[in-house]
DSSP file (Angstrom, degrees, kcal/mol; ACC not computed):
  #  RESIDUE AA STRUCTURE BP1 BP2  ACC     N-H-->O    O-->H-N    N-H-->O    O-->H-N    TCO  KAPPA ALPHA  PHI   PSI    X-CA   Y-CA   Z-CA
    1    1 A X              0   0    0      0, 0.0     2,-0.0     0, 0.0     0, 0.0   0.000 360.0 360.0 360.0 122.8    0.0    0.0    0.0
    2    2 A X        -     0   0    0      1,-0.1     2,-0.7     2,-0.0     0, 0.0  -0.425 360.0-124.2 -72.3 168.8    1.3    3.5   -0.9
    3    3 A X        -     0   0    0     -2,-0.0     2,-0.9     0, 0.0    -1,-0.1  -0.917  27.0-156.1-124.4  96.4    1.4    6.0    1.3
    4    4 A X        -     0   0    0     -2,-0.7    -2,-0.0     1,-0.1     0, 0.0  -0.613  12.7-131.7 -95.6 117.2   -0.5    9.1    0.0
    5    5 A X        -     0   0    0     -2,-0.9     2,-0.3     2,-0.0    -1,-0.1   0.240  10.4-151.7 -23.2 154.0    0.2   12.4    1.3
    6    6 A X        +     0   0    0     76,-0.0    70,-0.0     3,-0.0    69,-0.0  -0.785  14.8 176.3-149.4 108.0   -2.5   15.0    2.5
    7    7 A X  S    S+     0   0    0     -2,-0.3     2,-0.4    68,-0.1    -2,-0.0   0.416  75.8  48.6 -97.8   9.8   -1.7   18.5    2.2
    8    8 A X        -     0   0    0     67,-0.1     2,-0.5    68,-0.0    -1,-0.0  -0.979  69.9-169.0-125.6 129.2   -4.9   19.6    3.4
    9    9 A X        -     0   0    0     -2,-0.4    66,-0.1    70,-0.0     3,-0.0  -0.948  25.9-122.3-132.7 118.4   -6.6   18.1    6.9
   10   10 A X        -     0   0    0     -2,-0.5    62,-0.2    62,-0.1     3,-0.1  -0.158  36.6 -88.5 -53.4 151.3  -10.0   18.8    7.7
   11   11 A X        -     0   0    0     60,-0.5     2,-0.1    57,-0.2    57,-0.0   0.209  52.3 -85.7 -66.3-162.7  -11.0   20.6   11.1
   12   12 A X        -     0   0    0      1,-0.1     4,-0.4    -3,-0.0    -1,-0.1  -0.105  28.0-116.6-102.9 172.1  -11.6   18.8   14.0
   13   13 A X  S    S+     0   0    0      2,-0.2     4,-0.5    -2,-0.1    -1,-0.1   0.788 109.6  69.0 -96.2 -43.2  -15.1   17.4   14.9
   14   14 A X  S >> S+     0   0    0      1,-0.2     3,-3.8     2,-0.2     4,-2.4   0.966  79.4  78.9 -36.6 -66.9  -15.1   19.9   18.1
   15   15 A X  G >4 S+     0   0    0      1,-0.3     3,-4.2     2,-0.2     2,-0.7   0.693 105.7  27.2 -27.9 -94.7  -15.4   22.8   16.0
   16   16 A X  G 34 S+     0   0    0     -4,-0.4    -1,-0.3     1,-0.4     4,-0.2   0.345 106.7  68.5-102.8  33.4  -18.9   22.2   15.6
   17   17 A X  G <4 S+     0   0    0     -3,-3.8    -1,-0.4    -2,-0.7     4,-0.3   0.548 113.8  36.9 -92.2 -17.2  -19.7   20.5   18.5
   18   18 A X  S << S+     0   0    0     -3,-4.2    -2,-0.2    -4,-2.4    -3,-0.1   0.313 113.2  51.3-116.0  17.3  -19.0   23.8   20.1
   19   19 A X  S  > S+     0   0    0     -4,-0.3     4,-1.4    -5,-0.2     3,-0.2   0.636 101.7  54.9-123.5 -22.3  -20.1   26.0   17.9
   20   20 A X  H  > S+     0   0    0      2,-0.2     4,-2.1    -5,-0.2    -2,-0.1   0.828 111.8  50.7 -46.0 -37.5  -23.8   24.8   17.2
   21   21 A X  H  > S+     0   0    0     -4,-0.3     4,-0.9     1,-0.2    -1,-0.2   0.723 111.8  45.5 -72.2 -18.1  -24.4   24.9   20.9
   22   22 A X  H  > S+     0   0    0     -3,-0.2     4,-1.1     2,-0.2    -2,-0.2   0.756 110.6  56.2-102.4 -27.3  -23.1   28.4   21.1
   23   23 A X  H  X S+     0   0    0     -4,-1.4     4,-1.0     2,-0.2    -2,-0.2   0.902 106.1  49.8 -72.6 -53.0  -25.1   29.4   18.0
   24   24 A X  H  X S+     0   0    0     -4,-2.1     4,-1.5     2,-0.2    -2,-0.2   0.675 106.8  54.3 -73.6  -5.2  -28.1   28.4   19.5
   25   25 A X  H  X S+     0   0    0     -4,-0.9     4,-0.5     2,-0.2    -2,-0.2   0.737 109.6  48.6 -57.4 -44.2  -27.5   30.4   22.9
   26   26 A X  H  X S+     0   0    0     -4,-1.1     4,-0.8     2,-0.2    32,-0.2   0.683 110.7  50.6 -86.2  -2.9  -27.0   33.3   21.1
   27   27 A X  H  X S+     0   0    0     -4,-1.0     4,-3.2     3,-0.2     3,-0.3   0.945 110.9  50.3 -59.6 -61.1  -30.4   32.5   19.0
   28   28 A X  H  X S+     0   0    0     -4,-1.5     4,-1.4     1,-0.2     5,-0.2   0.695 113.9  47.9 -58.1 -20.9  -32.4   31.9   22.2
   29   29 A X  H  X S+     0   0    0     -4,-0.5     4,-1.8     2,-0.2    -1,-0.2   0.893 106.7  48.8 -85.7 -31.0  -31.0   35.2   23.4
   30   30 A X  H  X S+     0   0    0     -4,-0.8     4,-4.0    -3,-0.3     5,-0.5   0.888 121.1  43.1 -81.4 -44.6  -31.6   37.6   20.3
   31   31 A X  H >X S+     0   0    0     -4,-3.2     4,-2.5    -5,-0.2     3,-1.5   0.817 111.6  54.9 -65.8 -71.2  -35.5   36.0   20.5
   32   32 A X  H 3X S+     0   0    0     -4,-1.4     4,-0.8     1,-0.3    -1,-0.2   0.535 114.0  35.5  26.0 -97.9  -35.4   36.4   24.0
   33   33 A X  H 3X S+     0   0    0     -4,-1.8     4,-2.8     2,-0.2    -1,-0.3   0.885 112.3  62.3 -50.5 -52.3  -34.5   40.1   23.8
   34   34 A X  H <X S+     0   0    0     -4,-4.0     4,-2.5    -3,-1.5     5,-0.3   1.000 107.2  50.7 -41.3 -48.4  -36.9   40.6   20.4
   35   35 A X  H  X S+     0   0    0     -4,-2.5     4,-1.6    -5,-0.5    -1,-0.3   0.827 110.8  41.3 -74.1 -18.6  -39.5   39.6   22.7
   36   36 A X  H  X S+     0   0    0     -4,-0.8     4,-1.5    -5,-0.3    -1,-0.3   0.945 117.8  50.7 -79.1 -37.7  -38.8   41.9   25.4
   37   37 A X  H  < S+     0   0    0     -4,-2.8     3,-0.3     2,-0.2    -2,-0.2   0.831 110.4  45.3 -17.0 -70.0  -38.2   44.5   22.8
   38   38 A X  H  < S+     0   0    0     -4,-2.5    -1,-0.2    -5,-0.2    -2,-0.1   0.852 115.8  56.5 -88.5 -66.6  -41.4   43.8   21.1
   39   39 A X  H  < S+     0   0    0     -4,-1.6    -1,-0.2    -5,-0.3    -2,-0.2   0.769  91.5  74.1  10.9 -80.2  -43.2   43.8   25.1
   40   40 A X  S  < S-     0   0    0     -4,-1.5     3,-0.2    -3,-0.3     0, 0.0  -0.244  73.5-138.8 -90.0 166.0  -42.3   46.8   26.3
   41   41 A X  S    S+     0   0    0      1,-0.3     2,-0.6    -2,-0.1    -1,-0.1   0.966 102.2  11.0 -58.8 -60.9  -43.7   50.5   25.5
   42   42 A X  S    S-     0   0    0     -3,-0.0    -1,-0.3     0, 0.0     2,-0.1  -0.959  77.3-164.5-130.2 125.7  -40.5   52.1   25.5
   43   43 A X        -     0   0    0     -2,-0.6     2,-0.1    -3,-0.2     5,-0.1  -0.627  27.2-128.9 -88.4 167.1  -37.4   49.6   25.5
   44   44 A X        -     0   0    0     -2,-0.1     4,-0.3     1,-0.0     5,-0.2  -0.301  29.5 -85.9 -99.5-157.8  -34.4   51.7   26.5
   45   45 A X  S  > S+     0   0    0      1,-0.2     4,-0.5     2,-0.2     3,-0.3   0.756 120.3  62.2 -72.7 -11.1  -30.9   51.8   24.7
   46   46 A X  H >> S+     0   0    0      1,-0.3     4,-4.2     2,-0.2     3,-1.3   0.970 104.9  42.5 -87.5 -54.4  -29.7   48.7   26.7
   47   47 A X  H 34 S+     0   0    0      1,-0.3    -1,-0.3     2,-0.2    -2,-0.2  -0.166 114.1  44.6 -64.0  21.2  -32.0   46.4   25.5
   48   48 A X  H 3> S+     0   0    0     -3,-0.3     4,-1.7    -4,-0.3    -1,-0.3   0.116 113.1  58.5-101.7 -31.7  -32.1   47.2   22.0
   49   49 A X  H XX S+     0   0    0     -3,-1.3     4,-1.4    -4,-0.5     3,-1.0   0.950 108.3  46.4 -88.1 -67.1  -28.0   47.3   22.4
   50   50 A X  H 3X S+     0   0    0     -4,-4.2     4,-0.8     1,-0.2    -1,-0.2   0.627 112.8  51.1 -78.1  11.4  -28.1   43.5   23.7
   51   51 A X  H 3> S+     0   0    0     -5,-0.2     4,-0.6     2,-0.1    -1,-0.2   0.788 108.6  45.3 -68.5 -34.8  -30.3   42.4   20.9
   52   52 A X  H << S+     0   0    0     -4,-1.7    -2,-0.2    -3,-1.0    -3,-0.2   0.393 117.7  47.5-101.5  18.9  -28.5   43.8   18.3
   53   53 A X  H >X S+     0   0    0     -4,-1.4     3,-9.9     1,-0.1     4,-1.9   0.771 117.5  48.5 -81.7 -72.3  -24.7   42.0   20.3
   54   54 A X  H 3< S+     0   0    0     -4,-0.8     4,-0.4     1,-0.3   -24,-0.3   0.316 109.4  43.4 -54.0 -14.4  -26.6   38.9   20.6
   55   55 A X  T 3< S+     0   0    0     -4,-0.6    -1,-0.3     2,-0.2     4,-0.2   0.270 112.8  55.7 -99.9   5.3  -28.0   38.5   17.2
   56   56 A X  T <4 S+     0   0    0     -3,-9.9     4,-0.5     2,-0.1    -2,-0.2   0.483 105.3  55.0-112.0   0.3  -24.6   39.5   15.7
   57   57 A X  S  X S+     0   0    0     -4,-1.9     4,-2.0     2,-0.2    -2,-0.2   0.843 109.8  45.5 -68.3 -33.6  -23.2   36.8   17.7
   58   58 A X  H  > S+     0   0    0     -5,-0.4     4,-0.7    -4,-0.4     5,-0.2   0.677 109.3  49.4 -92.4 -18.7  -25.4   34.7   16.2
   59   59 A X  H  > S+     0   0    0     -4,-0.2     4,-0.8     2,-0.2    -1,-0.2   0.723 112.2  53.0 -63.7 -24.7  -25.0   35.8   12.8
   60   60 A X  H  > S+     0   0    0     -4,-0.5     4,-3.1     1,-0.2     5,-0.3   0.981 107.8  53.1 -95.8 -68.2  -21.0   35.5   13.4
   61   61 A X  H  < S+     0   0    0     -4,-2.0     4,-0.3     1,-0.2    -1,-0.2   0.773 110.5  42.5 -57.3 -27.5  -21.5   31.7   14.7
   62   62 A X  H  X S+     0   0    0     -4,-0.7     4,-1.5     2,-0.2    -1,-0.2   0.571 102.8  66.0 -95.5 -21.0  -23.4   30.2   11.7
   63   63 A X  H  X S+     0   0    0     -4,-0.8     4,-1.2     1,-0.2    -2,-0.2   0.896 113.6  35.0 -70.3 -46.1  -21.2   32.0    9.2
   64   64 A X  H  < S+     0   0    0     -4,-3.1    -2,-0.2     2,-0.2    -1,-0.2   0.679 104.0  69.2 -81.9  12.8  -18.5   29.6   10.6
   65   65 A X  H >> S+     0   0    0     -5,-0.3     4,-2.3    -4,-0.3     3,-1.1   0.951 111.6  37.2 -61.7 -78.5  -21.0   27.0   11.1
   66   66 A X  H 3< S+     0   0    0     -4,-1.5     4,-0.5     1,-0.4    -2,-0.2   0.240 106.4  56.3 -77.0  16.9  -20.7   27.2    7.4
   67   67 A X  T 3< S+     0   0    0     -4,-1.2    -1,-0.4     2,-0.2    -4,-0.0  -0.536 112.7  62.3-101.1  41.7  -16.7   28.0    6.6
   68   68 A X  T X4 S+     0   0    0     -3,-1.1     3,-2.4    -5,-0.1     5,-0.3   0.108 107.9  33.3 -84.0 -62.6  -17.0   24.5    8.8
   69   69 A X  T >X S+     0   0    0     -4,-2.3     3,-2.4     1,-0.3     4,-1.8   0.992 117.5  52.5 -71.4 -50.9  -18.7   22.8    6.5
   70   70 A X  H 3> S+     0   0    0     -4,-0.5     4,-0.6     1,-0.3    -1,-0.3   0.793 111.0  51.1 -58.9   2.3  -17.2   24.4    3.2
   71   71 A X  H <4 S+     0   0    0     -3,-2.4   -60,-0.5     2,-0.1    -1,-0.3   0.274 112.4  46.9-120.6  16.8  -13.8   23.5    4.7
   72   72 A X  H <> S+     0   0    0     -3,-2.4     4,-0.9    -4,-0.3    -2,-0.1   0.520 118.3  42.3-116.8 -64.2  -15.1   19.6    5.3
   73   73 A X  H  < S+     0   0    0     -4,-1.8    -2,-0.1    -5,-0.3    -3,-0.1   0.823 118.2  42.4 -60.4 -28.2  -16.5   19.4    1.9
   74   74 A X  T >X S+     0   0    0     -4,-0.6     4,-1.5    -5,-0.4     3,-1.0   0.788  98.0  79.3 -80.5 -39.9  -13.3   21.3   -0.2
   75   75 A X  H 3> S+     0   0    0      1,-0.3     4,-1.4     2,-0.2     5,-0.2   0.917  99.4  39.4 -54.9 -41.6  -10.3   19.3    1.9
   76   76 A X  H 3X S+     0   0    0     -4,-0.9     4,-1.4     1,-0.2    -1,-0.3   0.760 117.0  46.7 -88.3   5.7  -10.7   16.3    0.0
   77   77 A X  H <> S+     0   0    0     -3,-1.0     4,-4.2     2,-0.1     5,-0.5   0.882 110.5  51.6 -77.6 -55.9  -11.2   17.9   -3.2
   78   78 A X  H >X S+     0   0    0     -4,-1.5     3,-2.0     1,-0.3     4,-1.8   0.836 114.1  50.5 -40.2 -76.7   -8.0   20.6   -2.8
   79   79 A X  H 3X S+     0   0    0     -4,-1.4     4,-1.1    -5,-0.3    -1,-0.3   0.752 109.3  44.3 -44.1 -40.1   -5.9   17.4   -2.0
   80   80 A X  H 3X S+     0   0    0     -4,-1.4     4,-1.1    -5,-0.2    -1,-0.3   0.693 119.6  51.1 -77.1 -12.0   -7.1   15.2   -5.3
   81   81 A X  H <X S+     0   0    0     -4,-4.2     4,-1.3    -3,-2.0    -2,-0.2   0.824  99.0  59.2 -58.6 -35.4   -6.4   18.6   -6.9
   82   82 A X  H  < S+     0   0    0     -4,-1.8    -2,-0.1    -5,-0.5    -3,-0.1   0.763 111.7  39.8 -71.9 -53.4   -3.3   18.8   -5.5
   83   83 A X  H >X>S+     0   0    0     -4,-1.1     4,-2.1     2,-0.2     3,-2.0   0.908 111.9  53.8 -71.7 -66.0   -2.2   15.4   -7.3
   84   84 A X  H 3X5S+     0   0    0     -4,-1.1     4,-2.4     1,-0.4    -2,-0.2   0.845 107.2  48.2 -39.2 -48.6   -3.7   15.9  -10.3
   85   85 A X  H 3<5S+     0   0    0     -4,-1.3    -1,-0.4     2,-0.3    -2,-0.2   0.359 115.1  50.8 -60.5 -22.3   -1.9   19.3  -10.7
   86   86 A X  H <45S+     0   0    0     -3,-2.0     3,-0.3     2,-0.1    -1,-0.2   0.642 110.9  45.0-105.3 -54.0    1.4   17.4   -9.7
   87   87 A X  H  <5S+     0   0    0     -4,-2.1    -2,-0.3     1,-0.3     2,-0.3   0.819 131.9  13.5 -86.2 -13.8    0.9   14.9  -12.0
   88   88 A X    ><< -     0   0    0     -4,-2.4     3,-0.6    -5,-0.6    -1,-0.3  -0.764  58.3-152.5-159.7 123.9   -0.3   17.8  -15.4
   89   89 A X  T 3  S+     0   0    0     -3,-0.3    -4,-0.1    -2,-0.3    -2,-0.1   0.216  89.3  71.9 -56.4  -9.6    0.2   21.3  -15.2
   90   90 A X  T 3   +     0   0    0      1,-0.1    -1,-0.3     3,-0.1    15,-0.1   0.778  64.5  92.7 -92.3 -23.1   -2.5   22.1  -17.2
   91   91 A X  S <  S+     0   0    0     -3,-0.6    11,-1.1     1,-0.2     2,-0.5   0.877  99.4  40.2  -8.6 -71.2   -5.4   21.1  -14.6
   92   92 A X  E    S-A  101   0A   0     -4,-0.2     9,-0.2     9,-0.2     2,-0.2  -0.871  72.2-163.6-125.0 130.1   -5.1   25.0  -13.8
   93   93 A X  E     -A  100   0A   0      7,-0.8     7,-1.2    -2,-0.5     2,-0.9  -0.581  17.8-138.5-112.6 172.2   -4.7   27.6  -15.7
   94   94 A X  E     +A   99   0A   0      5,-0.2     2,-0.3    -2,-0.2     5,-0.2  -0.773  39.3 155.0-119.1  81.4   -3.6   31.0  -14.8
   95   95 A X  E >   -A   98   0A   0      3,-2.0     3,-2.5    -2,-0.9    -2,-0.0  -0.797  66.7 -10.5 -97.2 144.7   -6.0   33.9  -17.0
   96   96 A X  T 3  S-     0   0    0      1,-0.3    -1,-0.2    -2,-0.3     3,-0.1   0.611 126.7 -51.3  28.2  56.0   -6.7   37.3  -16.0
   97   97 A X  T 3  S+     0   0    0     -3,-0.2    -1,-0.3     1,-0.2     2,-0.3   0.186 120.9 102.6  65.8   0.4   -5.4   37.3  -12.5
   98   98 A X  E <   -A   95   0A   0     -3,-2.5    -3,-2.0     1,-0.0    -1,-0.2  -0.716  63.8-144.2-106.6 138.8   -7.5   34.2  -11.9
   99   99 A X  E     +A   94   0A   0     -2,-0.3     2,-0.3    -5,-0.2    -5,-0.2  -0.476  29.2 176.7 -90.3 177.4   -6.8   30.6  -11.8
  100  100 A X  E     -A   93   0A   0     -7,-1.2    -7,-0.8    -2,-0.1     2,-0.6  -0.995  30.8 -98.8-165.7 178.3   -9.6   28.4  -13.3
  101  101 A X  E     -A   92   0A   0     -2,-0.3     2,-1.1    -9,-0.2     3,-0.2  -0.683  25.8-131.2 -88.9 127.2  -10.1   24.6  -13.9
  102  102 A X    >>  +     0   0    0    -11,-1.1     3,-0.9    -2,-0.6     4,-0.8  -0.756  27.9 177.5-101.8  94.5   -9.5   23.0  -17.4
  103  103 A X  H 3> S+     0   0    0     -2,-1.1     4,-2.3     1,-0.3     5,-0.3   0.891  79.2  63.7 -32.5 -58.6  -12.5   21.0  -17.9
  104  104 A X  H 3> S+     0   0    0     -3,-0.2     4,-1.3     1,-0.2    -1,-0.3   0.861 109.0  47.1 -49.7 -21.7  -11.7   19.9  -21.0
  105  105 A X  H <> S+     0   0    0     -3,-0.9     4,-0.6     2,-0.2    -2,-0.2   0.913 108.3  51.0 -83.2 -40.5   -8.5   17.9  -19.0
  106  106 A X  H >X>S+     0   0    0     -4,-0.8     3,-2.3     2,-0.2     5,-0.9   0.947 107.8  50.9 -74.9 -41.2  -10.1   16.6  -16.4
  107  107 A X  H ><5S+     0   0    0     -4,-2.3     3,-0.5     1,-0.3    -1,-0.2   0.857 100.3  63.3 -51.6 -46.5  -12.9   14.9  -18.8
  108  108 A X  H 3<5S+     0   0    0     -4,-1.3    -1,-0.3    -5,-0.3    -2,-0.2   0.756 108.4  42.6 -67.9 -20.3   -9.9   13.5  -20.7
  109  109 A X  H <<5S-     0   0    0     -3,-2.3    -1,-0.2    -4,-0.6    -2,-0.2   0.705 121.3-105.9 -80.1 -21.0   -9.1   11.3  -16.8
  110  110 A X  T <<5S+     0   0    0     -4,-0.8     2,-0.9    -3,-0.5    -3,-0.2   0.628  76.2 150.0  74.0  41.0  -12.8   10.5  -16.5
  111  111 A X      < -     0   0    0     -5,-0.9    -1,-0.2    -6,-0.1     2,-0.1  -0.757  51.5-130.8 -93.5 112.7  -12.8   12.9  -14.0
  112  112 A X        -     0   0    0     -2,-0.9     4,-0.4     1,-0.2     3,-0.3  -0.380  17.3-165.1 -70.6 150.4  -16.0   15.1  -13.3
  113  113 A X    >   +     0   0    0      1,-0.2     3,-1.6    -2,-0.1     4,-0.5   0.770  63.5  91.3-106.1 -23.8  -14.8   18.7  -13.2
  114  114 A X  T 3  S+     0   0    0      1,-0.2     4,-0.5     2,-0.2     3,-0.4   0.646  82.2  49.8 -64.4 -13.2  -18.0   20.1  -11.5
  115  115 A X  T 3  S+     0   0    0     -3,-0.3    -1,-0.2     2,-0.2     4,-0.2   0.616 115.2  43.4 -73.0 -16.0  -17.1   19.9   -8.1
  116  116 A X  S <  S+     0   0    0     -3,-1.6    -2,-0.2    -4,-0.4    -1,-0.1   0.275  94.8  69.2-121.3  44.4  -13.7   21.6   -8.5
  117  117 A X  S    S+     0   0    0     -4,-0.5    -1,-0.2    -3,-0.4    -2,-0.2   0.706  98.5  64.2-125.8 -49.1  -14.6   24.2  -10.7
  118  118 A X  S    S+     0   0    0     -4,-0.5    -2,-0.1     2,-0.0    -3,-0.1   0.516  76.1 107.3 -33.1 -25.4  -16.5   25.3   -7.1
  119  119 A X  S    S-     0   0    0     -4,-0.2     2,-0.3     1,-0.1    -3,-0.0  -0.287  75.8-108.4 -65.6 170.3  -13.6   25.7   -5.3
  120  120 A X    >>  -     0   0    0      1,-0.1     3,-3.8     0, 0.0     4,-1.5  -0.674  20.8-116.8-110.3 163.1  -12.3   29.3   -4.4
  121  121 A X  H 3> S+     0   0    0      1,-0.3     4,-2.6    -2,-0.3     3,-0.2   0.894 119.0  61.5 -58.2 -34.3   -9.2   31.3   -5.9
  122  122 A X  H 3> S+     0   0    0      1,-0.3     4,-1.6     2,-0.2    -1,-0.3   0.893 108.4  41.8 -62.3 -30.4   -7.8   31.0   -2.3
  123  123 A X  H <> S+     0   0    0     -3,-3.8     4,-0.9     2,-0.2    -1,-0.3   0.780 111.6  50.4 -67.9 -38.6   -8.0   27.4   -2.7
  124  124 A X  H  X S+     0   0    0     -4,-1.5     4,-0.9     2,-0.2    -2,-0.2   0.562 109.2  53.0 -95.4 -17.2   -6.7   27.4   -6.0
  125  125 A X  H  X S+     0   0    0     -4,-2.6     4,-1.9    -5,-0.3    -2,-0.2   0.906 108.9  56.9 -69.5 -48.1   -3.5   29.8   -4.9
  126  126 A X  H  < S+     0   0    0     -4,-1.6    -2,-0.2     2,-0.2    -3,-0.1   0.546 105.2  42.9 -61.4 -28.1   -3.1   27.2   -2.3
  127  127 A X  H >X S+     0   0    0     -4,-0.9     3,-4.2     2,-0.1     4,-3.1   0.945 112.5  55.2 -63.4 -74.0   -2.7   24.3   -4.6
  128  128 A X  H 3X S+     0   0    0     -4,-0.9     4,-2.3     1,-0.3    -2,-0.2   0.812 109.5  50.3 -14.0 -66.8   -0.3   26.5   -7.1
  129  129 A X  H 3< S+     0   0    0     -4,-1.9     4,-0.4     2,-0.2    -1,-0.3   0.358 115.2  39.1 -85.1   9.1    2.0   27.2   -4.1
  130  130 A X  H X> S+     0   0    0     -3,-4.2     4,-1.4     3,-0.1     3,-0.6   0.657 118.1  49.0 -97.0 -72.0    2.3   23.3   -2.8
  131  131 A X  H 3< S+     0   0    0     -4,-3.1     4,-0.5     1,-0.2    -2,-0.2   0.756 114.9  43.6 -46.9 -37.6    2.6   22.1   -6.1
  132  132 A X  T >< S+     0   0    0     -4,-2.3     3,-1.1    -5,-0.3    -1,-0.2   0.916 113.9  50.5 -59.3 -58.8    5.4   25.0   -6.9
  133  133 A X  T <4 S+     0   0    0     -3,-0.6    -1,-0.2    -4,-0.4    -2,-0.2   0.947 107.5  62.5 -60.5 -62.5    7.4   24.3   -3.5
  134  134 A X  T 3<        0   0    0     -4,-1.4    -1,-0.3     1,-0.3    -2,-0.2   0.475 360.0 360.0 -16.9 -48.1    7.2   20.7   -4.5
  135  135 A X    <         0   0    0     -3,-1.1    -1,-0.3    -4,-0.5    -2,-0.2   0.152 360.0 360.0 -61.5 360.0    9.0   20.8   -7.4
């Protein structure tokens, strides 16, 4: 058995075992607060102030809820990118400040190209600069 490399490792399982519980504290908290908000005649500045921390806490935890999940679903593409791209330089090509995916190459492996035509340019710098250092 060969021993294949991984230049990419997906996060931990913790990550969102703590941050789903902590997203939904700060959920409970913004309704919470809406509903005293919503309540009262005249709410003052404090309560209007910890509605809008707590529901941008809670915006803040489910955007990395999902850079969790996009970074679970992309590590094992970036890594079969990573070989391919090792193994032909044409995978990705470099246009207009932009990298992009050569469909037409991967079709020629029997490869489908539509999941790694999704990846992002940060990703697709990241590849460039393993494979480069590599050589």
């Amino acid at each position: 058995m060969q021993f294949e490399r991984n230049y990419f490792n997906k996060p931990s399982k913790y990550w969102i075992w703590s941050l789903v519980p902590i997203c939904c504290c700060f959920l409970m908290m913004a309704m919470f607060q809406l509903n005293v908000i919503v309540s009262v005649d005249d709410p003052d500045i404090k309560m209007k102030l910890f509605f809008l921390i707590s529901f941008g806490f809670f915006l803040i935890t489910g955007y990395m809820i999902f850079g969790y999940g996009y970074l679970v679903w992309s590590t094992p593409l970036k890594n079969k990118l990573v070989k391919l791209t090792e193994d032909n330089h044409n995978v990705l090509i470099y246009k207009f400040d932009r990298y992009f995916v050569d469909e037409a190459v991967l079709h020629k492996m029997n490869i489908n190209p539509k999941p790694y035509v999704r990846l992002s340019q940060k990703d697709y710098r990241d590849i460039i600069c393993i494979v480069e250092n590599e050589e």
